[in-house]
C-alpha positions, 0 to 999 in steps of 0.5 A: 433318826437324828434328823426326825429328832432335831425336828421334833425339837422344833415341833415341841418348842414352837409349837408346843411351847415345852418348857423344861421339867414338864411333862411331855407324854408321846402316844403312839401306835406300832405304825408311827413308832419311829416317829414317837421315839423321836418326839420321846427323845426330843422331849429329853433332850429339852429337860423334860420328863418325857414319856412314851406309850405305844399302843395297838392301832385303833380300827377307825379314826375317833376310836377311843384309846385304852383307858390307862392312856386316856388317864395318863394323857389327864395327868401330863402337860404336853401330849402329842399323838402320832398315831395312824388313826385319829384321836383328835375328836375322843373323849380322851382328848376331850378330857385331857385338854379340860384338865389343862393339857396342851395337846398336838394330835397328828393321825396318819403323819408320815416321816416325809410329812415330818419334814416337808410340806405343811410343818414347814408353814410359817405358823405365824401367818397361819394363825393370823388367817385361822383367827379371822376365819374362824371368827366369820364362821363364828358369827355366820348362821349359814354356810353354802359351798357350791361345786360343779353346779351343785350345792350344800347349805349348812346351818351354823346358827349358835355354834362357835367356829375353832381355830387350829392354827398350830399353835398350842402354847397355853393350858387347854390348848389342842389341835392337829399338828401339822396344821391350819384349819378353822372349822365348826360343827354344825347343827345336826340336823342342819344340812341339806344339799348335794356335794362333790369330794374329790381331793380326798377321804377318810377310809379311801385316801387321795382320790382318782375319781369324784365321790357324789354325795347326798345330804338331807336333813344332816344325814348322809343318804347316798354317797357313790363313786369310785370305792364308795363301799369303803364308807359303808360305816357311814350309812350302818345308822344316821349317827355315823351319818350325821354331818358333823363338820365344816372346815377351811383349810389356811395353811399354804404351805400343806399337800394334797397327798392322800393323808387326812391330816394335811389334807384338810389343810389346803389353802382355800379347800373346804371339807366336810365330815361325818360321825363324831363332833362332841370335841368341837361343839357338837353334840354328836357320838358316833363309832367315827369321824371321816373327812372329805376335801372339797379342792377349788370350791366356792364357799359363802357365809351368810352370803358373804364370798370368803372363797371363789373356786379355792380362792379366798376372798377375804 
């Protein structure tokens, strides 16, 4: 335990920014508890007013949480979230960050993820490579990833790319933690394409065979493969089913080890997601919002090579 509390200290500092006297508000649920107790301690030991809520697991990632959190999570100036499930793309966090508070999601952190792999980044060179990528996606009316003779065009046309560096030191500031992403949501309606997901995905984790994917009009038409069934939220209705995100993983430093969280982190993979964009850009509310990791693709805005079979370009 003192271990996982020094390293919270870490956390919290560097890339939190926590000053004495704020308010350090740690929700978490009854799988990640040993995890939220030792941010909670860390935070104290900093001189802060910290703070634990736990909370019963949520059923799907994007779930809202209680309402008494939601409001709690308003009125605090650091939340951070090692939950099971993720709250990074609620209303709640949404709301939280419009009222000023720097918030660290980290769904599906694990002790040993605590410790090794994409935390131990250095965040400095993370945000350096997120800010430039998420200024291309910014700027790009398409995306095109090509994987294994297939191809998925995705219209970016008025939409802002958002880094996730890590780095979350100013009022409003919210990202996942670990980190190292840039990512956008694009227009609803705006894909169209076949894809191949096979380093992992939300509802299966880290994946022994391919998952197929086909994509018309934004929406998720048909996924086969290995544990597919697991997705049947995703083809329940078109709003589940709506491709909400692309992402591009910047940090080095992160493993593919079946979790979301770090996965979607990878140097030089690219993901995409269904369900829920509101948080980011988007206008889509759905029951969820699953990832999944493309690993060695080849990506292209506005025909622009930024990664070549998982190396970048740029």
């Amino acid at each position: 335990m003192k271990d996982l509390v020094k390293i919270a200290e870490q956390v919290l500092v560097s890339c939190l920014g926590v000053k004495k006297e704020e308010s350090v508000l740690v929700i978490t649920d009854d799988t990640r508890k040993e995890i939220g107790e030792a941010l909670y301690e860390a935070s104290c030991h900093l001189g802060c007013e910290g703070m634990l809520l736990v909370m019963k697991e949520r059923e799907v990632s994007g779930q809202e949480p209680p309402k008494a959190v939601a409001e709690a999570m308003k009125a605090a100036d650091v939340v951070i979230a090692p939950t099971a499930k993720s709250l990074t793309h609620t209303s709640a966090r949404i709301e939280a960050a419009a009222a000023g508070t720097r918030v660290a999601t980290m769904p599906g952190i694990t002790k040993e993820m605590f410790s090794k792999g994409a935390m131990t980044a250095d965040y400095g060179e993370v945000e350096k490579l997120t800010a430039k990528i998420t200024d291309m996606l910014t700027k790009a009316d398409n995306a095109r990833i090509e994987k294994d003779g297939m191809v998925l065009n995705i219209s970016l046309k008025g939409r802002d790319g958002v880094p996730s560096p890590g780095v979350y030191k100013e009022a409003g500031k919210c990202g996942n933690l670990p980190s190292g992403e840039a990512y956008i949501a694009p227009l609803e309606d705006g894909s169209d394409g076949e894809m191949i997901i096979d380093g992992s995905m939300v509802g299966i984790g880290k994946l022994e065979s391919p998952l197929h994917m086909k994509i018309s009009g934004g929406k998720l038409r048909q996924v086969t493969g290995e544990k597919s069934e697991n997705l049947d939220i995703l083809l329940k209705n078109e709003v589940n089913g709506t491709l909400c995100e692309l992402g591009i993983g910047t940090n080095e430093a992160a493993i593919l080890n079946g979790i979301i969280l770090e996965d979607e982190k990878v140097y030089g993979t690219v993901h995409i997601a269904f369900g829920t964009n509101t948080s980011f850009g988007g206008v889509n509310k759905a029951e969820c919002h699953m990832d999944g990791i493309i690993l060695k693709p080849t990506l292209y805005l506005d025909d622009a090579l930024v990664i070549k079979e998982g190396v970048f370009q740029v």
